[in-house]
KEKE-3310 file (N, C-alpha, C; in steps of 0.2 Angstrom, whole numbers, plus 5000, padded with zeros to 4 digits):
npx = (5406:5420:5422:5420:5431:5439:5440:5440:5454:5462:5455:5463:5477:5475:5472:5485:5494:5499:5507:5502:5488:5490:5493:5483:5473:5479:5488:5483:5478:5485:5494:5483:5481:5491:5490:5479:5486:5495:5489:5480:5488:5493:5491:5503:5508:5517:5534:5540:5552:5557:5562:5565:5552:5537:5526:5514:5512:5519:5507:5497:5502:5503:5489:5485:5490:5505:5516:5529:5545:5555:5571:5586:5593:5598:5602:5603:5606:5600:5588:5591:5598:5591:5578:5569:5552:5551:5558:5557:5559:5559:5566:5569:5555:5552:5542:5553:5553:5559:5560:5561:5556:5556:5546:5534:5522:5520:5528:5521:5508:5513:5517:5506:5500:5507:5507:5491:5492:5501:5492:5480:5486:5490:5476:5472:5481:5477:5462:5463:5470:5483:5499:5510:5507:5511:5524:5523:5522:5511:5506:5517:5528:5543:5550:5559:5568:5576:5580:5575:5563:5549:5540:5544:5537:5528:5532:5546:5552:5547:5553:5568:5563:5557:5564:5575:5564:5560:5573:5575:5564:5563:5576:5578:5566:5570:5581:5579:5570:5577:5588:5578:5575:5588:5587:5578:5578:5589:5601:5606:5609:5619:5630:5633:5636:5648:5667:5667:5663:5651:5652:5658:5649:5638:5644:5647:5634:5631:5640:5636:5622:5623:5629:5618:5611:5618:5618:5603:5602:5608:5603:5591:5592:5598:5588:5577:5584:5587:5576:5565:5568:5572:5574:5592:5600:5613:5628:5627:5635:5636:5623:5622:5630:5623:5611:5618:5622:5608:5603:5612:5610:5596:5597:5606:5595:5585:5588:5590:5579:5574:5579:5568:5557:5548:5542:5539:5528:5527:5540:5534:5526:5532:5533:5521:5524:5537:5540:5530:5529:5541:5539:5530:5538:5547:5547:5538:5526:5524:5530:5529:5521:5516:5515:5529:5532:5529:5536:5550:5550:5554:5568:5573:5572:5579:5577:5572:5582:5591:5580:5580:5592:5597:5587:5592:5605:5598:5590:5592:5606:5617:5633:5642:5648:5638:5629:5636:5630:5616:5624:5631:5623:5616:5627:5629:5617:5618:5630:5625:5614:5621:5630:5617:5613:5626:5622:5610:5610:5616:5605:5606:5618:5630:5645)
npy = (5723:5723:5713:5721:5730:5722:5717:5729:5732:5724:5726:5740:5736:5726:5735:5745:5737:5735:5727:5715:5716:5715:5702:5696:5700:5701:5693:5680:5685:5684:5672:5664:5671:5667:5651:5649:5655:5646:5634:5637:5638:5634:5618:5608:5602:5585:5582:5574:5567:5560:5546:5538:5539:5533:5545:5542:5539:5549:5559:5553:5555:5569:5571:5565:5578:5576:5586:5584:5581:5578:5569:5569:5559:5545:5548:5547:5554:5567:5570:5574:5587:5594:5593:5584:5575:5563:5552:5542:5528:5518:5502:5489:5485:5487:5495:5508:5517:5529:5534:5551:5552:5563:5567:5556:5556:5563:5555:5543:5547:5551:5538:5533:5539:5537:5522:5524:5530:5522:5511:5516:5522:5508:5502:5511:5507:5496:5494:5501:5496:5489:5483:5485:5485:5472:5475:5485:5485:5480:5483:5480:5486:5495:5499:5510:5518:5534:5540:5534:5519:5507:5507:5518:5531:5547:5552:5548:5557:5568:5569:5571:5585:5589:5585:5594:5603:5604:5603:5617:5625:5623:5624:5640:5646:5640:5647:5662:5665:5662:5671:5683:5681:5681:5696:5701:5697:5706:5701:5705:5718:5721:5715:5723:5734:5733:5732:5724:5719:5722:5711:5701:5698:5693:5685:5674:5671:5663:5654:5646:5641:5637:5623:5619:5616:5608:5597:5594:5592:5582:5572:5573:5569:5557:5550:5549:5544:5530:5526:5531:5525:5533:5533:5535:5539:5545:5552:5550:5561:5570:5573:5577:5590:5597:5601:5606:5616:5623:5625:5634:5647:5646:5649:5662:5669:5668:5675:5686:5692:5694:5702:5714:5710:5711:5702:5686:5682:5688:5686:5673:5678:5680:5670:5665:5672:5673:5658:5650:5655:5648:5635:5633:5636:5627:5616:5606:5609:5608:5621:5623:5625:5639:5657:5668:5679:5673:5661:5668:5672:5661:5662:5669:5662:5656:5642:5634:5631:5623:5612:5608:5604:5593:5585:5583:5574:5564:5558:5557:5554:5561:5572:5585:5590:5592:5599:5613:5625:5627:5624:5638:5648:5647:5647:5662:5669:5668:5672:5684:5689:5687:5698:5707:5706:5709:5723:5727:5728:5739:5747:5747:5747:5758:5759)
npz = (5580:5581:5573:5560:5561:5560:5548:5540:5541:5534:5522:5520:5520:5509:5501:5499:5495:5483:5475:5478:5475:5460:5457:5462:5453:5439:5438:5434:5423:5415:5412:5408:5397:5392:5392:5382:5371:5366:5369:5357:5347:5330:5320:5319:5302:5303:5299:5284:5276:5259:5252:5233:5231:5227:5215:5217:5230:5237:5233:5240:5253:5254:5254:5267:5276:5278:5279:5265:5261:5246:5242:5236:5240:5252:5265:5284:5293:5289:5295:5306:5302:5294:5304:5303:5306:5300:5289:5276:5264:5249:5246:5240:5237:5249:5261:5273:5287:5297:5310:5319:5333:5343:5349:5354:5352:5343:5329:5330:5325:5314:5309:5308:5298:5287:5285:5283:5271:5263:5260:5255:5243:5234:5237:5227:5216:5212:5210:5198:5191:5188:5182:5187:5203:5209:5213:5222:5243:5252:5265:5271:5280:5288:5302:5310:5323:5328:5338:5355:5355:5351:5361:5368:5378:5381:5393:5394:5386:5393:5406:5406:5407:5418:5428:5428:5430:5443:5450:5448:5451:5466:5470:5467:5475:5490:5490:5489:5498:5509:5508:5509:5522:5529:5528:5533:5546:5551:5550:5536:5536:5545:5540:5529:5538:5540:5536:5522:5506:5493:5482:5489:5499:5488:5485:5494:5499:5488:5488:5500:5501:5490:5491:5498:5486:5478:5486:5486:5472:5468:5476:5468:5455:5459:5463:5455:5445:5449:5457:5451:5439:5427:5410:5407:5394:5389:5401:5414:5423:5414:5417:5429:5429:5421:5429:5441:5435:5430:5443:5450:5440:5445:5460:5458:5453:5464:5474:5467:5464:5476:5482:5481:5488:5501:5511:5516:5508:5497:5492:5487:5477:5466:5459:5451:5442:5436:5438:5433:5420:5413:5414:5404:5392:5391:5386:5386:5382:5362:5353:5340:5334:5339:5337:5330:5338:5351:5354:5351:5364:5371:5371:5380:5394:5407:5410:5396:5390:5400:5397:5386:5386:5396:5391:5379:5383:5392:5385:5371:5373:5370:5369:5377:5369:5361:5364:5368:5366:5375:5388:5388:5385:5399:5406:5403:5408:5421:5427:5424:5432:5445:5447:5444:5457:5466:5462:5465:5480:5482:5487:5499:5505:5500:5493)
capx = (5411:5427:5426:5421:5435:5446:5438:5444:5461:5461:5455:5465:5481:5477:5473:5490:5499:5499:5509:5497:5484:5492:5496:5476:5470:5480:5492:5478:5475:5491:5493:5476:5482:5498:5488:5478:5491:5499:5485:5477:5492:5492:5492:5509:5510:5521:5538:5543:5559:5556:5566:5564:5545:5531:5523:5506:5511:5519:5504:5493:5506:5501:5483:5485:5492:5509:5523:5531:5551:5560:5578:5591:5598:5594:5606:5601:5607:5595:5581:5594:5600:5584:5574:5563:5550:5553:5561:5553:5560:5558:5570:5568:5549:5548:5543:5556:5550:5562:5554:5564:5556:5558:5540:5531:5515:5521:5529:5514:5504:5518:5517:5500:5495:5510:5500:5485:5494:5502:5486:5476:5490:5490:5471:5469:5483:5471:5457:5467:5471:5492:5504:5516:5505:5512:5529:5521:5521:5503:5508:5526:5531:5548:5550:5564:5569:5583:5580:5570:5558:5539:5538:5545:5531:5529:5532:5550:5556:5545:5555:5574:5561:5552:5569:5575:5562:5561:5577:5575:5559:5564:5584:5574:5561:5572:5587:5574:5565:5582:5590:5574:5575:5593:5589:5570:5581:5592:5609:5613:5612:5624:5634:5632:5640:5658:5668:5665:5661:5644:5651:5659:5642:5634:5648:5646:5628:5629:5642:5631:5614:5624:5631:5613:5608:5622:5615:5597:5603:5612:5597:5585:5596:5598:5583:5574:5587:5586:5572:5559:5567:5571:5581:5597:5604:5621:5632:5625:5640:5633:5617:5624:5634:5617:5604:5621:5620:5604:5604:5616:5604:5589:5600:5607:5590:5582:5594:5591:5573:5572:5581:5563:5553:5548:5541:5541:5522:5529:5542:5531:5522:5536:5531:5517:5527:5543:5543:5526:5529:5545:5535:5527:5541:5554:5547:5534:5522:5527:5530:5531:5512:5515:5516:5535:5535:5528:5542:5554:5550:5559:5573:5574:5569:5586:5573:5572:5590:5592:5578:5585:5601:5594:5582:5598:5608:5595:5584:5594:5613:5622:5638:5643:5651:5632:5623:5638:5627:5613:5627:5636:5621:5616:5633:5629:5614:5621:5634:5621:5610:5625:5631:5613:5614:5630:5621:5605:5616:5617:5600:5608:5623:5632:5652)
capy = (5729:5720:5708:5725:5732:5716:5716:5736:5732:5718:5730:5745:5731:5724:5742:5747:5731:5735:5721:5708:5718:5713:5696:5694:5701:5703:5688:5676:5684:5685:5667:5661:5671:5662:5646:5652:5657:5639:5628:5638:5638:5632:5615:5607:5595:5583:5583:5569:5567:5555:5546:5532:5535:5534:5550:5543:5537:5554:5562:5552:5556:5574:5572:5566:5582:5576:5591:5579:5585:5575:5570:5563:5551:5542:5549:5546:5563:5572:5570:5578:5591:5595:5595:5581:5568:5555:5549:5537:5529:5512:5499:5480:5482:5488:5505:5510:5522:5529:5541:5555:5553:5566:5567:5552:5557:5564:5551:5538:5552:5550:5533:5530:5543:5534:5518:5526:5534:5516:5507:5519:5520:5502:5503:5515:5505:5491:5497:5505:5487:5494:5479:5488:5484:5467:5475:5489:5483:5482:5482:5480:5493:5492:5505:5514:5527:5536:5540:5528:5513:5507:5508:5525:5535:5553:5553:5547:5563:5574:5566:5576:5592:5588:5585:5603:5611:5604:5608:5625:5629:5624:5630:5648:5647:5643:5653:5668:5666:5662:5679:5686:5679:5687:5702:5703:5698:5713:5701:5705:5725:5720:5713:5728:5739:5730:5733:5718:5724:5719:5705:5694:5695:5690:5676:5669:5668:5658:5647:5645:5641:5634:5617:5616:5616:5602:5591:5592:5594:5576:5568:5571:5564:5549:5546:5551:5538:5525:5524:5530:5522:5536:5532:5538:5536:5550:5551:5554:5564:5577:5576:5581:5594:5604:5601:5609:5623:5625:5625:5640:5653:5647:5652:5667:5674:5668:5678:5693:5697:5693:5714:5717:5708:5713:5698:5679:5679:5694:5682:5668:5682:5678:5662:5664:5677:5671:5653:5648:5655:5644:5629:5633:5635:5620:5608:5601:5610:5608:5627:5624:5628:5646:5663:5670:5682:5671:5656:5670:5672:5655:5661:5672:5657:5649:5635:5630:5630:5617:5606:5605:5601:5586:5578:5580:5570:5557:5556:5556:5552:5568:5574:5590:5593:5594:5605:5617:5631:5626:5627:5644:5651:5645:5650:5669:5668:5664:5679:5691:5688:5686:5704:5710:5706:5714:5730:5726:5728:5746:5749:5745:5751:5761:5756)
capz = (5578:5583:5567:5555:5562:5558:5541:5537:5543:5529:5515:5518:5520:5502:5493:5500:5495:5475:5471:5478:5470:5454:5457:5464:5447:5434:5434:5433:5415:5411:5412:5405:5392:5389:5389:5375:5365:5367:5368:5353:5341:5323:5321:5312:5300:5301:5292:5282:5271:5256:5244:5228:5232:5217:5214:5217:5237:5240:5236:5246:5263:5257:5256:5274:5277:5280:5276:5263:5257:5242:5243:5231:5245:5260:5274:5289:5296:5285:5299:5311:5300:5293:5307:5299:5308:5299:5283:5272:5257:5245:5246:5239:5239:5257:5264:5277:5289:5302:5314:5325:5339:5350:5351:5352:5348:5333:5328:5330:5322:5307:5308:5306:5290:5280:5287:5281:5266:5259:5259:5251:5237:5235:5233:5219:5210:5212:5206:5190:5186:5184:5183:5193:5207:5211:5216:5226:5245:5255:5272:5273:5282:5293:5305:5314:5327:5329:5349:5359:5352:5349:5366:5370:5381:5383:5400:5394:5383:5397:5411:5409:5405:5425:5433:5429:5434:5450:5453:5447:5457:5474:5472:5467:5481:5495:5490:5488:5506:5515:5508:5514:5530:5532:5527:5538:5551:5552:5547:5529:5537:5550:5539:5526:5541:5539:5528:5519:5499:5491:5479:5494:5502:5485:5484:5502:5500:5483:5492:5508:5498:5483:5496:5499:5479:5476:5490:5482:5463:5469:5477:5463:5449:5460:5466:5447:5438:5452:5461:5446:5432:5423:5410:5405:5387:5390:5404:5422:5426:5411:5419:5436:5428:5419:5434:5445:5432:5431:5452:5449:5438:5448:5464:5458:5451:5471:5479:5467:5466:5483:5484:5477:5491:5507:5517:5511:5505:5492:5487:5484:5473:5458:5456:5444:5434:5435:5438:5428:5414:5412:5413:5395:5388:5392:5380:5388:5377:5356:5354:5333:5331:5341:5333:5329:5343:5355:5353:5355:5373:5375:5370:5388:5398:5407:5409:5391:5387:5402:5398:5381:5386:5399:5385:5375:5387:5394:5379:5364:5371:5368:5375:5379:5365:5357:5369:5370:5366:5380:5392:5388:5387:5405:5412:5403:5413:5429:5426:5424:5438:5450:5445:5446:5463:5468:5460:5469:5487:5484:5491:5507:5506:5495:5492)
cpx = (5418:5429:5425:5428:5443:5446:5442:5449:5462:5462:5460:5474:5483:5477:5481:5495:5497:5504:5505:5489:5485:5492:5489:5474:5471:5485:5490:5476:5479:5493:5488:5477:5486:5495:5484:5481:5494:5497:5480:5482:5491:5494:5501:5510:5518:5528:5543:5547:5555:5562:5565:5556:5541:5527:5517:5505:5515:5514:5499:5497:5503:5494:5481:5487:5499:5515:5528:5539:5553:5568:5579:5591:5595:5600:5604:5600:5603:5589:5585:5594:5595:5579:5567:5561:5551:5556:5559:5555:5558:5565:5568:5560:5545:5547:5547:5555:5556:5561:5561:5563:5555:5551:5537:5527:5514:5524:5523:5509:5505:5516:5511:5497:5501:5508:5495:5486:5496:5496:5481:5480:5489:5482:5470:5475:5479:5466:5461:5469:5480:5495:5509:5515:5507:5520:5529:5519:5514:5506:5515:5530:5537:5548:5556:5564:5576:5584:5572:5568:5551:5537:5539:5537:5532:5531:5543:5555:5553:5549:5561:5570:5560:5559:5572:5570:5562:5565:5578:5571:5561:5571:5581:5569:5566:5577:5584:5572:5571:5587:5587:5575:5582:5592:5583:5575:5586:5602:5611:5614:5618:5631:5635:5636:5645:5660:5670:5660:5656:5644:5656:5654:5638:5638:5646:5639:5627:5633:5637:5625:5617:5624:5626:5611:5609:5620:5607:5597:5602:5606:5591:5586:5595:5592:5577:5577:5585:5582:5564:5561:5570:5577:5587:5602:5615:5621:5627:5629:5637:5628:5616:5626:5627:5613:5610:5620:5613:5603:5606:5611:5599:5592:5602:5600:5586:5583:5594:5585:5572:5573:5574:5557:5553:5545:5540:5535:5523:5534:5538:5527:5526:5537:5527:5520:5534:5546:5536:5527:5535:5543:5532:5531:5548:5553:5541:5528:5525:5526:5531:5523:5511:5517:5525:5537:5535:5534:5547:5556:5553:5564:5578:5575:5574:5581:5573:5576:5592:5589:5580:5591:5600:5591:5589:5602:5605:5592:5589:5603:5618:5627:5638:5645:5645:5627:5628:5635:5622:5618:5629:5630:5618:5622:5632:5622:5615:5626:5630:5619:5617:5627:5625:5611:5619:5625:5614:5605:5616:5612:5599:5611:5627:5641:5656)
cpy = (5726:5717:5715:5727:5727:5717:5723:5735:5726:5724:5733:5742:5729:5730:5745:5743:5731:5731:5715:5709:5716:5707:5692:5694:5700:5696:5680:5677:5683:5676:5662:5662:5669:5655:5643:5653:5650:5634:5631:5637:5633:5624:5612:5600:5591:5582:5578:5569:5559:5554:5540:5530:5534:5542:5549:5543:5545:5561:5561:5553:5565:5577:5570:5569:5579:5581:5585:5583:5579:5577:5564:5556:5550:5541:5549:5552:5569:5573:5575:5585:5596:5597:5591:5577:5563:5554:5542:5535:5519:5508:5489:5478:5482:5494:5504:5514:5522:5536:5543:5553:5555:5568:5563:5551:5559:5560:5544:5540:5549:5543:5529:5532:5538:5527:5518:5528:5529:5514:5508:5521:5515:5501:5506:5512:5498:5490:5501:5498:5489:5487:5478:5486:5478:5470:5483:5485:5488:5486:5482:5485:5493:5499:5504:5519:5529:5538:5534:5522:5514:5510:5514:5530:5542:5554:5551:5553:5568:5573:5571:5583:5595:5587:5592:5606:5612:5606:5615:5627:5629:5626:5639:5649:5647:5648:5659:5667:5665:5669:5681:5687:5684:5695:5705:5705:5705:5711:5703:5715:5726:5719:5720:5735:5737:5732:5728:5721:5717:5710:5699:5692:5691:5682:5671:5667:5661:5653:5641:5640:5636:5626:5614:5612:5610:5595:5590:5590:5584:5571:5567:5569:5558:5548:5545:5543:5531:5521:5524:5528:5525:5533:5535:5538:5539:5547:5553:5558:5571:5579:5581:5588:5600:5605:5606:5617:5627:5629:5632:5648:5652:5650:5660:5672:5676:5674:5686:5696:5695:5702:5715:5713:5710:5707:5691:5678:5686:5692:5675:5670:5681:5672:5662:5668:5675:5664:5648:5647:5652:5637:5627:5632:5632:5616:5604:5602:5613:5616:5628:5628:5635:5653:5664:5674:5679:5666:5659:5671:5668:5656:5666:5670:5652:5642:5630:5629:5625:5612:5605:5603:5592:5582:5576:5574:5562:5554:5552:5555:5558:5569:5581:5593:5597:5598:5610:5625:5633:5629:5634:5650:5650:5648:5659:5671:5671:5669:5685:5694:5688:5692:5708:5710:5709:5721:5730:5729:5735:5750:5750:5747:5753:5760:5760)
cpz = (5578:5574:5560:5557:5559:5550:5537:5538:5537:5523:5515:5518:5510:5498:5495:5499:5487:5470:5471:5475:5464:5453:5459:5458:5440:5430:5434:5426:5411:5409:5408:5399:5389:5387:5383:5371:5363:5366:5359:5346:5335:5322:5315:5310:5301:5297:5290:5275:5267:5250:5242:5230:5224:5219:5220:5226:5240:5241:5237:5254:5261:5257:5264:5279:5284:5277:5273:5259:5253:5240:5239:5235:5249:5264:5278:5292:5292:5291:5304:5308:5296:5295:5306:5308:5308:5294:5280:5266:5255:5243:5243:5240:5246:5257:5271:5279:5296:5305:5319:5330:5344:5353:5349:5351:5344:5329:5327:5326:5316:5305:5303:5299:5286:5280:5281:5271:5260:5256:5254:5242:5232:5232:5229:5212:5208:5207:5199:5188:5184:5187:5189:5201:5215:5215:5221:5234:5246:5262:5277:5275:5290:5296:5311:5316:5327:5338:5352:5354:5351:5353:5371:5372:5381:5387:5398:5391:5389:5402:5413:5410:5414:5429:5435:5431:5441:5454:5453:5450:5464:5476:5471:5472:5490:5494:5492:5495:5509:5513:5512:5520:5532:5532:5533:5545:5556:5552:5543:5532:5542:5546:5533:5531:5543:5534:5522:5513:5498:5486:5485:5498:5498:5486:5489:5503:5495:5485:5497:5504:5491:5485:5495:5492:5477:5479:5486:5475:5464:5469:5471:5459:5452:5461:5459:5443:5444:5454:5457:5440:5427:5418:5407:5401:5388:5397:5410:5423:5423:5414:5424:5434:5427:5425:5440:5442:5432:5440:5452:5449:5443:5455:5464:5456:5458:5471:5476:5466:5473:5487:5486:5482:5500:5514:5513:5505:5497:5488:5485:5478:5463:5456:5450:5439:5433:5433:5431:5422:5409:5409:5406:5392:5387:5386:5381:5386:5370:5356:5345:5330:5336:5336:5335:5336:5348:5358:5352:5360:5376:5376:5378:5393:5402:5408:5400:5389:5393:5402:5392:5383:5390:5393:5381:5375:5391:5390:5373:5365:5370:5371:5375:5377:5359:5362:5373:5371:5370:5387:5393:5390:5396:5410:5409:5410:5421:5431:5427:5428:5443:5449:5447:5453:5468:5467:5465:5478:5488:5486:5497:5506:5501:5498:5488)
residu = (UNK:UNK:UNK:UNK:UNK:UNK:UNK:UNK:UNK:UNK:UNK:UNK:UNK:UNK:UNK:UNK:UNK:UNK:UNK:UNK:UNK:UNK:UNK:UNK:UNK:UNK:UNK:UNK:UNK:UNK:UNK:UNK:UNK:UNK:UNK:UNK:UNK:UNK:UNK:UNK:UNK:UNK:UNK:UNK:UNK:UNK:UNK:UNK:UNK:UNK:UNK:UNK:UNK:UNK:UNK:UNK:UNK:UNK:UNK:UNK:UNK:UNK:UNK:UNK:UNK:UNK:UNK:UNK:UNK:UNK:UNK:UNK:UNK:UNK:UNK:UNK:UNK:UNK:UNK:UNK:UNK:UNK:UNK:UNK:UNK:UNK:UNK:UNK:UNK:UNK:UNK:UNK:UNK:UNK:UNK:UNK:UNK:UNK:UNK:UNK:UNK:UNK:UNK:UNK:UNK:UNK:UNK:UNK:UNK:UNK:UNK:UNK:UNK:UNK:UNK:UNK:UNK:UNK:UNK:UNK:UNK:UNK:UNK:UNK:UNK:UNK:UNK:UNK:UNK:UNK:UNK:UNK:UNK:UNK:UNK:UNK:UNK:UNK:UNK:UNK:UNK:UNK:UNK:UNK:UNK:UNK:UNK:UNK:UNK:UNK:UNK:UNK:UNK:UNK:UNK:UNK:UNK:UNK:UNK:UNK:UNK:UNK:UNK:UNK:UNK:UNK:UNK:UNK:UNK:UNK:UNK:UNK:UNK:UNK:UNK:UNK:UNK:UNK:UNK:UNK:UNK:UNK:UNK:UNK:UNK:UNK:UNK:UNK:UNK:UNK:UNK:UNK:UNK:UNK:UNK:UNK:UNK:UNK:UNK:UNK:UNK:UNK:UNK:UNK:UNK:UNK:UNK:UNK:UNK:UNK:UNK:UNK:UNK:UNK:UNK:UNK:UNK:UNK:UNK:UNK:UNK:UNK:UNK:UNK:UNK:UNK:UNK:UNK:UNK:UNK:UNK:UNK:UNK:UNK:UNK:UNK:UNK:UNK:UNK:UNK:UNK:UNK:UNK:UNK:UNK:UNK:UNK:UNK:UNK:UNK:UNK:UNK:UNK:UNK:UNK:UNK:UNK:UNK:UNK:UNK:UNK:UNK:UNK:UNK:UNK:UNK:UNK:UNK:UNK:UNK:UNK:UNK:UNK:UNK:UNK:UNK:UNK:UNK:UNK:UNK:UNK:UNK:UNK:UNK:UNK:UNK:UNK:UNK:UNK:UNK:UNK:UNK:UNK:UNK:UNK:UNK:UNK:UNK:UNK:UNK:UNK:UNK:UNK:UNK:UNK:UNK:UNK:UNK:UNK:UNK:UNK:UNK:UNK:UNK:UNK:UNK:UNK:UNK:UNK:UNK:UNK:UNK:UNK:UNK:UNK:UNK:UNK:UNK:UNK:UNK:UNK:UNK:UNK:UNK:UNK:UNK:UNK:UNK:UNK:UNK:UNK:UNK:UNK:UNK:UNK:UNK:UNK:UNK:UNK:UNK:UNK)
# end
């Protein structure tokens, strides 16, 4: 009888707890769903800039379903400016290949169809018995990146993406459970009966919790660059600089749905909806082969506009002058959320 008794105490607990009913049922589809939508996306060819090729070799790169663009010249800033994979042109009887690389599996993907694509060329000028054949190369194929090398791993562009988030989950998980805690307690009320106004309480907490954020921010940059290697093409100071920003928003957002939670395991609750759904959309899965609408939902995400800015900085050397727009949006962020929090306050107390 005791243990029925324990059990009914249980049900009528979870049907009365209609958030954790959601978060039982509904945000497990919600998610499975997002995976689907991302792991199912379209796949994308390749996009390779060509120039001084032969006909015949560009349109064997696009029966290897390579997205194939022809250009007068051969600037180099055309892969940036473009947004290309690689660039591919004919020089002195060589093929020249110089690969983006900001995704090294696209890149090796690239490498190998125009590989696959020369050869196959080269053969049917062959068999055609064509003159021209002798100054077409076999195999001569030089190859260039513009970020990294041969040797470039996934693990090396996914790296800045895993620094941020860590800072961002555990700066938003404690921030979020130690408001909690003051307010469980019965100090943010105590302090709500002074007359001490709601934006110097928000201040003092982002101070208080912020201290904490800069000593962890600190430690996982150094311990990431020093002790795993990571490496670091830009400045570490920049590094510090985003991963502190970052720290910020994921601080200010803690700190403000935590209004919205009643006891710690209810803020844990915004993990799958809040911090998950971040995780998809940093970088760490290619988001080009997604639907139009879907790939705008990054654009809400203060997570992908900092793991862009890090890849930018560790990856590819960038200064701060190239990932202004990464920043500003991060610091609007960080502004909004810290405001919504002030407003938040008047649930307690009105001013």
């Amino acid at each position: 009888m005791r243990t029925t008794a324990v059990i009914k105490r249980i049900f009528r607990q979870m049907i009365r707890d209609k958030r954790t009913l959601g978060l039982l049922f509904i945000a497990p589809l919600l998610i499975l769903s997002l995976m689907y939508l991302i792991f199912n996306g379209d796949t994308v060819e390749p996009k390779l800039g060509v120039f001084n090729a032969d006909k015949g070799l560009v349109h064997q790169l696009k029966e290897s379903e390579v997205n194939v663009k022809t250009y007068q010249s051969n600037d180099k800033q055309l892969i940036k400016e473009d947004d290309l994979d690689g660039f591919l042109q004919i020089k002195d009887n060589d093929i020249i290949l110089t690969l983006e690389n900001s995704d090294p599996s696209v890149s090796k993907t690239l490498e190998v169809k125009v590989k696959q694509a020369a050869a196959a060329f080269s053969q049917s000028k062959l068999l055609n018995k064509n003159p021209s054949l002798a100054q077409m190369p076999k195999e001569s194929i030089q190859t260039h990146y513009v970020y990294g090398n041969d040797k470039t791993a996934s693990f090396d562009v996914l790296s800045p993406v895993l620094v941020g988030f860590f800072v961002f989950f555990f700066v938003f998980l404690i921030s979020g459970i130690g408001l909690l805690k003051e307010r469980t307690s019965g100090t943010l009320e105590r302090l709500l009966s002074t007359p001490i106004r709601r934006w110097e309480i928000v201040a003092a907490y982002l101070v208080g919790f912020g201290l904490f954020a800069v000593i962890q921010t600190i430690i996982v940059v150094v311990y990431s660059i020093t002790i795993l290697d990571i490496n670091v093409v830009g400045s570490v100071w920049n590094v510090m600089l985003i991963n502190l920003l970052l720290a910020l928003v994921a601080l200010s957002l803690g700190t403000l749905l935590s209004a919205f939670a009643a006891s710690e395991f209810q803020m844990i609750q915004f993990i799958p909806i809040v911090v998950v759904p971040q995780v998809f959309f940093s970088g760490i899965f290619p988001l080009e082969g997604m639907a139009n609408w879907l790939q705008a939902i990054s654009k809400i995400m203060p997570l992908s506009y900092g793991a862009d800015a890090l890849k930018g900085i560790m990856y590819k050397g960038f200064g701060l002058g190239d990932i202004w727009k990464d920043i500003m949006v991060l610091a609007i962020f960080a502004v909004i959320f810290i405001f919504l929090n002030v407003i938040a306050l008047k649930k307690y107390r009105k001013l």
